[in-house]
C-alpha positions in Angstrom: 40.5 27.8 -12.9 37.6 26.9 -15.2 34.0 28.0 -13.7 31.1 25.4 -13.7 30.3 24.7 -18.3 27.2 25.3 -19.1 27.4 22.4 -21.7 23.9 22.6 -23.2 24.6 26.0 -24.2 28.1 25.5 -25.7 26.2 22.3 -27.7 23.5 24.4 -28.9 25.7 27.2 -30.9 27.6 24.6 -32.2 24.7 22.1 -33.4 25.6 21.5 -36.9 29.2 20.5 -35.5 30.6 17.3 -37.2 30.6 14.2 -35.3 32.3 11.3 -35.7 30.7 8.0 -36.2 32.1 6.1 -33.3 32.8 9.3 -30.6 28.7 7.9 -28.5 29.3 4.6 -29.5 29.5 3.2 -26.0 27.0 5.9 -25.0 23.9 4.6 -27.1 23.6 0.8 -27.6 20.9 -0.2 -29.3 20.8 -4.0 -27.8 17.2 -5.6 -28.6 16.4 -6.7 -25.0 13.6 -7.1 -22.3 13.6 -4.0 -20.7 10.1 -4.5 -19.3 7.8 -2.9 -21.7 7.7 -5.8 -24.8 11.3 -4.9 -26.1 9.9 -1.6 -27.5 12.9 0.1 -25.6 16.4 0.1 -25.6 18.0 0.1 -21.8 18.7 3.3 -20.4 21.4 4.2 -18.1 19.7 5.6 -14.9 21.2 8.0 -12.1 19.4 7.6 -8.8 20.4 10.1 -6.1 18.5 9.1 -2.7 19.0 10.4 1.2 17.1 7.0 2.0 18.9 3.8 1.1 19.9 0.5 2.9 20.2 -0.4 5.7 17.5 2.0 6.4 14.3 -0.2 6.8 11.3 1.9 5.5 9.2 2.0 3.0 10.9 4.3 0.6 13.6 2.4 0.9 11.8 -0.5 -0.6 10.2 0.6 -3.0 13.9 2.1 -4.0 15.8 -0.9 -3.7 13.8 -3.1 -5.3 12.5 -1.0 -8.4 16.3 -0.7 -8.7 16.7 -4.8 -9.2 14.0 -4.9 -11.2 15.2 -2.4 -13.8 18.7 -4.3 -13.1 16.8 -7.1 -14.0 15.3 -5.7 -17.4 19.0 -4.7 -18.8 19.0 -1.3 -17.4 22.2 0.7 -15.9 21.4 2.1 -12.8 23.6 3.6 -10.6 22.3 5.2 -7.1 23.9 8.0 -5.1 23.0 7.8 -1.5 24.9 8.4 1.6 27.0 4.9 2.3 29.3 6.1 -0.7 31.6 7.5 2.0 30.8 10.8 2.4 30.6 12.9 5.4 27.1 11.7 7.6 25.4 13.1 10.1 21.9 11.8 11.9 18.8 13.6 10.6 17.6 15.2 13.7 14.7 13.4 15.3 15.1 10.1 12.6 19.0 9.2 13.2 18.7 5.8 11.4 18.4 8.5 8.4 21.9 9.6 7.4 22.6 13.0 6.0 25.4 13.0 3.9 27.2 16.5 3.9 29.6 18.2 1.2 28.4 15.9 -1.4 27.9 18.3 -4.5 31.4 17.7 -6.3 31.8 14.4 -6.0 28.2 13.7 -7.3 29.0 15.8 -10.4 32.2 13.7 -10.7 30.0 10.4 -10.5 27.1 12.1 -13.4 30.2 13.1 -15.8 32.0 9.5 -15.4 28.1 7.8 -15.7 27.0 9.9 -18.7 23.2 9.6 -17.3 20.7 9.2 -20.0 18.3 9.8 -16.9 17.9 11.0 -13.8 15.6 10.9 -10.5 15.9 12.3 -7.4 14.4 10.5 -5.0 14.1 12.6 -1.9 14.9 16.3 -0.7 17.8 16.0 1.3 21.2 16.9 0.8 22.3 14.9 -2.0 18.5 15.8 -3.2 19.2 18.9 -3.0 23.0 18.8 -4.3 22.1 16.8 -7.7 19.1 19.5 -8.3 21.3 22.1 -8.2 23.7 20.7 -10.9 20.5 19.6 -13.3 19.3 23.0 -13.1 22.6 24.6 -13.5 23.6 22.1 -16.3 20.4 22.4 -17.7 20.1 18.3 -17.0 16.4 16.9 -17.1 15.3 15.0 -14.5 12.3 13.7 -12.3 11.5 13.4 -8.8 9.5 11.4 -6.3 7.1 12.4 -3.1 7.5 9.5 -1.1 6.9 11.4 2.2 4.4 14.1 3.8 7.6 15.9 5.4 5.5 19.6 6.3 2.7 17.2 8.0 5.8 15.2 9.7 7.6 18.2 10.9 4.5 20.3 12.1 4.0 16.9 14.0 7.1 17.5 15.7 7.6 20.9 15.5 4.4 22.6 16.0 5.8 26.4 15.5 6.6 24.9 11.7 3.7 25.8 9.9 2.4 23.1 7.3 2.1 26.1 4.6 6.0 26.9 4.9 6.7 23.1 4.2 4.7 23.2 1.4 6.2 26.4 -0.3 9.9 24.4 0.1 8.5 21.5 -1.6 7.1 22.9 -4.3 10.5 24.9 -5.2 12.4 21.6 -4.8 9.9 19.5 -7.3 8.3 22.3 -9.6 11.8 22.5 -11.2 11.7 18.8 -12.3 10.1 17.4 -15.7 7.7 14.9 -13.9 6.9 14.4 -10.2 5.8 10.7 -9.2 3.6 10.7 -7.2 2.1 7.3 -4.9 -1.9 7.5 -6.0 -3.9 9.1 -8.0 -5.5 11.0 -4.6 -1.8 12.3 -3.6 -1.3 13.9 -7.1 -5.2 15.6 -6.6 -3.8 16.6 -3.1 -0.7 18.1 -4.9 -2.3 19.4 -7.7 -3.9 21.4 -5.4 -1.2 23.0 -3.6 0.1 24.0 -6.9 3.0 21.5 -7.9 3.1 20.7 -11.3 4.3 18.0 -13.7 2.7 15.0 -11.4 1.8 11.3 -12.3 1.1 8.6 -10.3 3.7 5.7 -9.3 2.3 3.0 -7.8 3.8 0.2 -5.3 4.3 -3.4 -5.3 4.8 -6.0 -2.9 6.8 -9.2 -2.4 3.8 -12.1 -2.7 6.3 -14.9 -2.1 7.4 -13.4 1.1 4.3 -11.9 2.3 2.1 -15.0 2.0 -1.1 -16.5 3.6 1.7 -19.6 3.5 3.4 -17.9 7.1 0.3 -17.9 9.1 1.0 -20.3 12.0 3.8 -22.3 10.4 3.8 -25.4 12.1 0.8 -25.1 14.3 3.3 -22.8 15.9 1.9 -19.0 16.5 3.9 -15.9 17.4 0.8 -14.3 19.6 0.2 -17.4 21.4 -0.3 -16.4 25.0 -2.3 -13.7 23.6 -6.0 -13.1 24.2 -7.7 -13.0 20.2 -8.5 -11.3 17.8 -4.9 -9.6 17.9 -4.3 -6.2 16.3 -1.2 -5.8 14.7 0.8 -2.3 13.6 4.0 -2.7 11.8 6.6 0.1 11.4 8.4 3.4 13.1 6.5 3.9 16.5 6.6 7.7 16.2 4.1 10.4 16.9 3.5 11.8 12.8 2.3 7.4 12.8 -0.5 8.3 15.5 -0.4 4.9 17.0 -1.4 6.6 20.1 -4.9 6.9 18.2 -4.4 2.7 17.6 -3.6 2.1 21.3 -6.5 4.1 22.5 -9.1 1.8 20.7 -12.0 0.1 23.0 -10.8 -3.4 21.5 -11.5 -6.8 22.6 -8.1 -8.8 22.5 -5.2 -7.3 22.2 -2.8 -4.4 20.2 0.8 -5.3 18.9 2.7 -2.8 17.9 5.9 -4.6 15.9 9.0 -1.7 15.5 11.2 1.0 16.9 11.6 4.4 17.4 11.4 7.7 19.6 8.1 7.0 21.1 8.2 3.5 21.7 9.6 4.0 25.5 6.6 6.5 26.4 4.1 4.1 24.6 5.1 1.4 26.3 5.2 3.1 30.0 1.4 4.3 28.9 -0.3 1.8 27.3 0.7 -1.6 29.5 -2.2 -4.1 28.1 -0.1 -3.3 24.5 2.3 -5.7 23.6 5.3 -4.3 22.2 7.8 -7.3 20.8 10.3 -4.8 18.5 11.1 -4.6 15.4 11.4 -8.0 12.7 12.6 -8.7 9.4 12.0 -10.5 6.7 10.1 -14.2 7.1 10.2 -13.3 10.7 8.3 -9.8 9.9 5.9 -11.6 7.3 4.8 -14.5 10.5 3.8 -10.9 12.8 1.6 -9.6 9.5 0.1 -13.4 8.9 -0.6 -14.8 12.5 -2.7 -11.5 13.1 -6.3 -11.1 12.6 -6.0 -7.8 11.6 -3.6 -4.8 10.1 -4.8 -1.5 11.6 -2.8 1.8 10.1 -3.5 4.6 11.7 -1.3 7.4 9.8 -2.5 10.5 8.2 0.9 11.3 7.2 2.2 8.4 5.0 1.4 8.7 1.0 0.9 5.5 0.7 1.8 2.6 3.4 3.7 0.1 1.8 2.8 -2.5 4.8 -0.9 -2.3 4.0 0.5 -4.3 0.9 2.6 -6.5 2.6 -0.3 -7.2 5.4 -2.9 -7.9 2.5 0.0 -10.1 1.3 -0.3 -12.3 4.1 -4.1 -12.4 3.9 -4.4 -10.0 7.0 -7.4 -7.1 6.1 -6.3 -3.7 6.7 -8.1 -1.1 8.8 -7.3 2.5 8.3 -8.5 5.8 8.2 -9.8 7.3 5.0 -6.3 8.6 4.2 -3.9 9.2 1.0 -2.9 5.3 0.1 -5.3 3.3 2.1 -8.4 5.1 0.4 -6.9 4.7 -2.8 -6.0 0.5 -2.3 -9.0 -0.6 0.0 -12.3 0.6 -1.3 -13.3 -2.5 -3.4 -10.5 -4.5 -2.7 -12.3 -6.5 -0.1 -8.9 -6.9 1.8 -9.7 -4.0 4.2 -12.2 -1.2 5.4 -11.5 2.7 5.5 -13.8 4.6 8.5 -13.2 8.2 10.3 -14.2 5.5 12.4 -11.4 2.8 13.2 -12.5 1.3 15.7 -15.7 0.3 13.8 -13.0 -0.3 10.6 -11.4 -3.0 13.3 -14.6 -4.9 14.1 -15.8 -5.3 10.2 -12.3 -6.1 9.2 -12.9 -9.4 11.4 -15.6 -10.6 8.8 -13.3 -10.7 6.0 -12.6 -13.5 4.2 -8.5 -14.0 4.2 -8.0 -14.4 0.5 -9.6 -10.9 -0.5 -6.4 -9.3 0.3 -4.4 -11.6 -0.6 -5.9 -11.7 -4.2 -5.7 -7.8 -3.9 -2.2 -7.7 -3.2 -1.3 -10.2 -6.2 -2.1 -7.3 -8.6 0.6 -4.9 -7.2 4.2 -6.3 -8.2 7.5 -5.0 -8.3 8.2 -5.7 -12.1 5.0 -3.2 -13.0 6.3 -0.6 -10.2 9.7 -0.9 -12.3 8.1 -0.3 -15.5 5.7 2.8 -14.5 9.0 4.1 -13.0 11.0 3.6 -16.4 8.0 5.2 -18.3 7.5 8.4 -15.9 11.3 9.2 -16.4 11.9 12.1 -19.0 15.4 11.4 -20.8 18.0 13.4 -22.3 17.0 13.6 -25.8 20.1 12.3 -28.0 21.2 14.5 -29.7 22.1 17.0 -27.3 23.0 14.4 -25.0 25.5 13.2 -27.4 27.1 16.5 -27.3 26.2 17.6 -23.9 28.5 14.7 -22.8 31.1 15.1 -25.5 32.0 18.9 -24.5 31.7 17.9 -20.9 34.7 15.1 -20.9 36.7 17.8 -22.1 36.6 19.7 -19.2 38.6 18.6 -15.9 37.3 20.9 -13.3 33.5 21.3 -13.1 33.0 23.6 -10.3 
């Protein structure tokens, strides 16, 4: 039985090895298309491995999903690894819409030697995250990687005895290994930087301006608060305790709080806070008429990187109140679509003087295409050479572990 190649090494004492003309023909076509960035690029074929992917509704996904059609969309290949491709799931303790896929390793190194990568991310640090690092660094593969979440503030937040510093240590070993960590703002990668990962650049978000539009607010005369006493407070996402919507409910506020979503706390919120209105979760136009009929966004999270809603809120004209935290204190200050205050109550009350088409004109400089293209740009590819016969010398082999 063969043991796992080390095809980088076998290519490397055999470099001057004759190759023939068409062997990487269909590896490296050199069509002259838009791939985003003036047609100074040839498309790439791009391996995505990602824990979070549909029909999970978060933010990560999101930004996933729809980088992916965009770099579709420019005449890249992009394939994505994530845990609907039948393998063996189980929920992530605490987060069960999250579904940990199990016993993945072999098949993934199946699905790299049938792709032929020319370069891969690894979007998150679960188990496939985990599998498809292990075969880069034992293939010698290059690859990047992306901090979407704050997981040792999120599991301190629900395991206390966890302590942040021991989260920390495990990210750095998962991301320190890769050629370039993207990052969600430039005051996450100072954050970072200072915890000693390495390697980071910043990868910024984009939002969906046709759905999230001023254009939803009260459609038809018709309101989706009506009933409710004004100015109405809106939060949209997971109702869990690393969100600190507790904080949000707890605000002396004159009207009233919405919380729009689902999760473990919603039951106990609910039973505590009965002047809070709490309508589930919504999708799509339906979500983008909750962000627009409100008079306000308010995020309370310490824990996100970035808060992709903030975005779509601003989208709908809504202003954004938040605490001087990683994303919002990098997208509001001198936006004019929001205010950021240790202080959110008093970030509330000032967000009511805004004028509606600050955000929005905010949010029409973050799209989807640019997201795509600083996402293209941050990867590091195999070089071609040694990709050419990294591949070559792997096809030959039938068992890879």
């Amino acid at each position: 039985m063969l043991h796992a190649p080390d095809p980088i090494q076998d290519a490397m004492t055999d470099a001057n090895e004759t190759q023939s003309p068409d062997t990487d023909a269909d590896l490296d076509t050199e069509a002259d298309i838009d791939t985003g960035n003036g047609g100074d690029e040839r498309p790439q074929r791009i391996m995505l491995v990602t824990d979070a992917w549909e029909p999970q509704v978060n933010g990560v996904v999101r930004t996933l999903s729809r980088t992916v059609e965009e770099a579709r969309a420019m005449g890249h290949q992009v394939e994505v690894i994530h845990p609907g491709l039948g393998y063996k799931t189980i929920p992530m303790p605490t987060y069960p819409e999250i579904k940990l896929a199990l016993g993945a390793r072999k098949d993934i190194a199946q699905r790299f030697k049938a792709f032929e990568p020319e370069a891969i991310h690894i979007a998150t640090e679960g188990p496939l995250g985990m599998a498809a690092r292990r075969i880069c660094v034992k293939w010698k593969l290059p690859f990047t990687t992306s901090y979407h979440t704050k997981y040792p503030e999120y599991i301190n937040a629900r395991f206390p005895f966890i302590p942040v510093g021991l989260g920390y240590a495990f990210m750095r070993w998962f991301h320190n290994a890769s050629g370039r960590v993207m990052v969600t703002t430039p005051s996450m990668r100072d954050d970072l930087a200072g915890r000693g990962f390495k390697n980071l650049t910043a990868w910024a978000r984009g939002v969906d301006v046709d759905l999230f539009n001023p254009d939803k607010r009260f459609i038809g005369g018709e309101d989706v608060y009506a009933g409710l006493e004004r100015p109405i407070y809106v939060n949209v996402g997971r109702i869990a305790v690393e969100k600190n919507i507790e904080t949000f409910l707890k605000l002396d506020l004159p009207g009233t709080k919405v919380v729009v979503g689902d999760g473990p706390q919603r039951e106990e919120l609910q039973e505590r806070y009965p002047d809070a209105v709490f309508p589930g979760p919504k999708f799509g136009p339906e979500l983008a008429r909750w962000f627009a009929d409100a008079d306000v966004f308010v995020f309370p999270s310490w824990t996100d990187t970035f808060g992709l809603v903030n975005l779509e809120a601003m989208g709908c004209g809504t202003p954004v109140a938040a605490f001087p935290a990683h994303g919002p204190k990098d997208i509001i200050p001198g936006s004019g679509g929001g205010f950021i205050n240790d202080d959110l109550r008093q970030a509330c009350l000032d967000c009511l003087e805004i004028d509606r088409a600050a955000p929005r004109a905010h949010a029409e400089k973050h799209s989807w295409r640019q997201c795509a293209i600083d996402f293209i740009t941050n990867l590091t590819p195999h070089p071609k050479p040694e990709r050419r016969r990294f591949w070559r010398r792997l096809r030959k082999r039938k068992t890879l572990y």
